[in-house]
N, C-alpha and C positions, 0 to 999 in steps of 0.2 A: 518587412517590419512586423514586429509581434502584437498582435490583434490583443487591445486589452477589455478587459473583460466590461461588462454593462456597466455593474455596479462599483466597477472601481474607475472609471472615466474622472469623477470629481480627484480621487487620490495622484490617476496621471497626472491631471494638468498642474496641479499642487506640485507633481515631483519635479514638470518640464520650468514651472517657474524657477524653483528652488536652482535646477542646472544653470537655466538662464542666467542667474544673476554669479552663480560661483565662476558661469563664464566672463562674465562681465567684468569682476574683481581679479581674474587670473590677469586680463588683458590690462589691468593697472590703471593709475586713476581714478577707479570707484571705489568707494568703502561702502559693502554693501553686508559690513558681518553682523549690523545689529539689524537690520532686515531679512537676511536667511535664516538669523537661529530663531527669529517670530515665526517663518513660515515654517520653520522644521517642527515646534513646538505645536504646532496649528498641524500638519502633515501629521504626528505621532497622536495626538485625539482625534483626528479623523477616521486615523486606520482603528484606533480602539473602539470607536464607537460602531463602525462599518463593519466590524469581522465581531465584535459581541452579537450582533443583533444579524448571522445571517440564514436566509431559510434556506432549508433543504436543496432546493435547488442548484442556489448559491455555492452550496460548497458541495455541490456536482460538481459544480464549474471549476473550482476549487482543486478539485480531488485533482481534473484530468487538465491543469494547466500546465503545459510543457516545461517550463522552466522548475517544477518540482525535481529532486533528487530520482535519482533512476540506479539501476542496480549497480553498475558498475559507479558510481558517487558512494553508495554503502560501505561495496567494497572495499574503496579507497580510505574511507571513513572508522569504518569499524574493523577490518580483519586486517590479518598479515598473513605469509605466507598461504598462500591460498592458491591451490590446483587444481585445475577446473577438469570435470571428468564429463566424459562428452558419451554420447549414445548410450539406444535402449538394446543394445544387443538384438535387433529381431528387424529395425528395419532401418532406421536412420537416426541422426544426430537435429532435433527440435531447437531453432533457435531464440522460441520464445521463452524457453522454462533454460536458466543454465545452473549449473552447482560444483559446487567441490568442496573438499577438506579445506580445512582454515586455522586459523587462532584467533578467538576474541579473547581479547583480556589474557592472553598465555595460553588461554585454555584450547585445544584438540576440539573441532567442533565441526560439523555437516553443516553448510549453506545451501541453500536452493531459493529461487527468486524467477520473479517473473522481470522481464527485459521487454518496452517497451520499444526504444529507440529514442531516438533527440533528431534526428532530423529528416530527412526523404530518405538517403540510401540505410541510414540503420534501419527504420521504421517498417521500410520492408524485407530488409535482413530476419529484422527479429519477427514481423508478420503483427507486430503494432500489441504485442504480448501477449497475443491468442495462442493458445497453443496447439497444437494438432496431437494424437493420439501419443505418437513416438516420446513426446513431453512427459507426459502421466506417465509412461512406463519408464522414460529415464530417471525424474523423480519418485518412483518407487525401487530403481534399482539403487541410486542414493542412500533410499531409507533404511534401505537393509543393510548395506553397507557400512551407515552407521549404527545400525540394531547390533549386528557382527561384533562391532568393534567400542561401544558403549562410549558413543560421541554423541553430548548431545545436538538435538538440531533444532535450527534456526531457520524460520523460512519467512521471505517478504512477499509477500503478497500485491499485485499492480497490476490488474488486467480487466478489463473489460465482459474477458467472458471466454470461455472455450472458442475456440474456430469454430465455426458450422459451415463450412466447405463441404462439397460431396467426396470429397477423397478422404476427409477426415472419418466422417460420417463410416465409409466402404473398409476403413481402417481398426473400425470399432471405436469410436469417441467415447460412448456414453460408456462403456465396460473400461476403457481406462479410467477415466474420472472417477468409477466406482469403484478400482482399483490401488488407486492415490489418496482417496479417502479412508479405504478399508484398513492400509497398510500405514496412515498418519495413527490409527485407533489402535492398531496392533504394539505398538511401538512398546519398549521396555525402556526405552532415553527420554532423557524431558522434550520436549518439543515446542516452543516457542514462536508462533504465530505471530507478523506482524503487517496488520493491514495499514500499507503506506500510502496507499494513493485510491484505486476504483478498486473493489473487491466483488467482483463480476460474477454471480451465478456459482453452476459448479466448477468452474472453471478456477474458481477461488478456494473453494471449499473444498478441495483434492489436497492443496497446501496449508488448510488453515484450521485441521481440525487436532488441534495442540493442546495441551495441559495449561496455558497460558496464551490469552487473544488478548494484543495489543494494539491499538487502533489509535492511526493521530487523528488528533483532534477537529481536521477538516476533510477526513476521509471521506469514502462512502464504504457501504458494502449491503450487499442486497441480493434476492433470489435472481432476478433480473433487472436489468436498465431501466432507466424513467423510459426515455424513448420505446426499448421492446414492451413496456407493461401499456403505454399509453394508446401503443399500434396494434395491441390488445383488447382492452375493455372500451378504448373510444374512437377506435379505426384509424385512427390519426397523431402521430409523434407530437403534432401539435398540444397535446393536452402534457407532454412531458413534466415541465412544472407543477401541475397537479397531482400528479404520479410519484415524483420525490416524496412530495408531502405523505402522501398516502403510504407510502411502501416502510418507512422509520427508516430509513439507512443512512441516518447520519450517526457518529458515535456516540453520540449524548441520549439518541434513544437506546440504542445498541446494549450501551452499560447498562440502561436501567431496566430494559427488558433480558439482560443477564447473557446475553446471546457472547458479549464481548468481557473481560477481565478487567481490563484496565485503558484508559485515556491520557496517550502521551501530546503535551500539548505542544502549538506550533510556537514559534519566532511571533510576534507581532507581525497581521499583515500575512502569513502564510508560510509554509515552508518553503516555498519561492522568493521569498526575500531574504533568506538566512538560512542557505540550504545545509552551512558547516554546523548553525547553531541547531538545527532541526537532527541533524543526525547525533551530534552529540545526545540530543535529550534522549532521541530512541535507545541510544547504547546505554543509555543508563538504568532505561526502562526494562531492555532487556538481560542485564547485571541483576536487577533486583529480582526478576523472574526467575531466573540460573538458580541464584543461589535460595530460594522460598523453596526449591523442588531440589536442590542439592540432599544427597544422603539418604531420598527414598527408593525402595525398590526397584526390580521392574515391575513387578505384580502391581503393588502400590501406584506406578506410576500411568500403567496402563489401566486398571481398575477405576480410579480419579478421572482420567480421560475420558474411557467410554460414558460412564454417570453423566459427567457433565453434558455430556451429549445428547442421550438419549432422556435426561429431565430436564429439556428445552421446553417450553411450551406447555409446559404442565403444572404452572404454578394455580393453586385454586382450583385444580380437578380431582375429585374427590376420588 
């Protein structure tokens, strides 16, 4: 059974009513329509008032609840023809990072996303979206590919955090991450950044460093985890909650500290209750993106890029 979350326990027992009694009225006999649509109506200001008002933490929990949309749900969502292009040439095919050529909207376009999994045997298929070196250098042999061929690219972003395995590590981790980053800034295509779910470290920031950051609205994204920041400064995961708080990664700070572009927002309730209406908004978010950057250079387009990057943190320094 699906473990639900702290703060949404009151929203359950509201939903198991509501089933309850739709059960009750199927099996005939009861007329219970002018009593569900009180509780549906009571169920929908709940959710409004419980997802306006949640802290950081919260939509930690949020970002990494399983029934959120996952890559291949995008795919199905947003692209068409789409062929997935596998290895990094040098050592192996990563299957937390996957990509390929596409069509959004008609248009000829490069996807690359991180692949969490949905249940035991994907989750360790995909290595729970971490990704190991071979990753980074597949998604930069992508980039190029689309640099080549003047496709722009799209990437979603949904990880945790790079692996830190010792094969990963003996593999050169940190010189790919440096590498996926380097080669997002190089880029002469628009690139389109879209922080979907947990945007983890550099692990994130190898795919996320794009002319356009787009973040829903109960994401995360941060240099590291509440838990590794907490096992950090208070020796203890336990203090995680206060670490969300602390770190700003949610996207409302995100936007206002300029770090992210834009705030696409969820479904009532989360993008786990409306995963078709959640991807829709993204597709549209990432349409209005496309076309803001349509018709400029590469110079132009890479120039913009790196600025925005490198005048992070510098507002107010003289």
């Amino acid at each position: 059974m699906e473990a639900v979350l702290e703060f949404e326990k009151p929203i359950a027992e509201l939903e198991s009513k509501i089933r309850e009694l739709k059960r009750l009225s199927d099996g005939g006999g009861v007329n219970v329509v002018g009593e569900v649509a009180r509780l549906e109506g009571k169920l929908e200001q709940l959710l409004r008032q419980t997802y306006k008002d949640l802290n950081p933490w919260q939509k930690t929990q949020v970002a990494r609840h399983q029934r959120r949309p996952h890559w291949s749900d995008y795919l199905a969502g947003l692209f068409t023809d789409y062929t997935p292009l596998a290895g990094d040439r040098g050592f192996g095919d990563d299957q937390a990072i996957l990509g390929g050529l596409a069509r959004f909207r008609d248009e000829a376009v490069m996807v690359i996303g991180h692949e969490k999994g949905r249940d035991t045997e994907t989750r360790l298929k995909h290595n729970f979206g971490m990704a190991r070196p071979e990753g980074y250098r597949k998604a930069v042999r992508l980039m190029e590919l689309a640099d080549r061929f003047r496709l722009p690219l799209i990437t979603l972003v949904d990880t945790a955090g790079a692996y830190p395995g010792v094969g990963a590590e003996e593999r050169g981790q940190a010189e790919a991450i440096a590498r996926s980053t380097e080669a997002c800034l190089n880029l002469g295509v628009p690139l389109i950044s879209c922080i979907v779910g947990e945007g983890g470290s550099g692990g994130a920031v190898a795919l996320a460093a794009g002319n356009r950051v787009l973040m829903f609205e109960h994401a995360i994204y941060s240099v590291i985890s509440p838990e590794g920041c907490a096992s950090i400064l208070w020796r203890s995961p336990d203090f995680a909650e206060e670490a969300a708080t602390a770190l700003k990664l949610t996207a409302q700070d995100l936007k206002r500290l300029k770090v992210i572009d834009d705030i696409v927002a969820e479904p009532l309730g989360g993008a786990h209750r409306d995963a078709a209406k959640a991807i829709d908004r993204l597709g549209a978010g990432i349409a209005a993106a496309l076309d803001s950057l349509a018709g400029k250079s590469p110079d132009v387009l890479r120039d913009e890029r790196r600025r925005k990057f490198l005048t992070l943190g510098t507002a107010g320094v003289a």
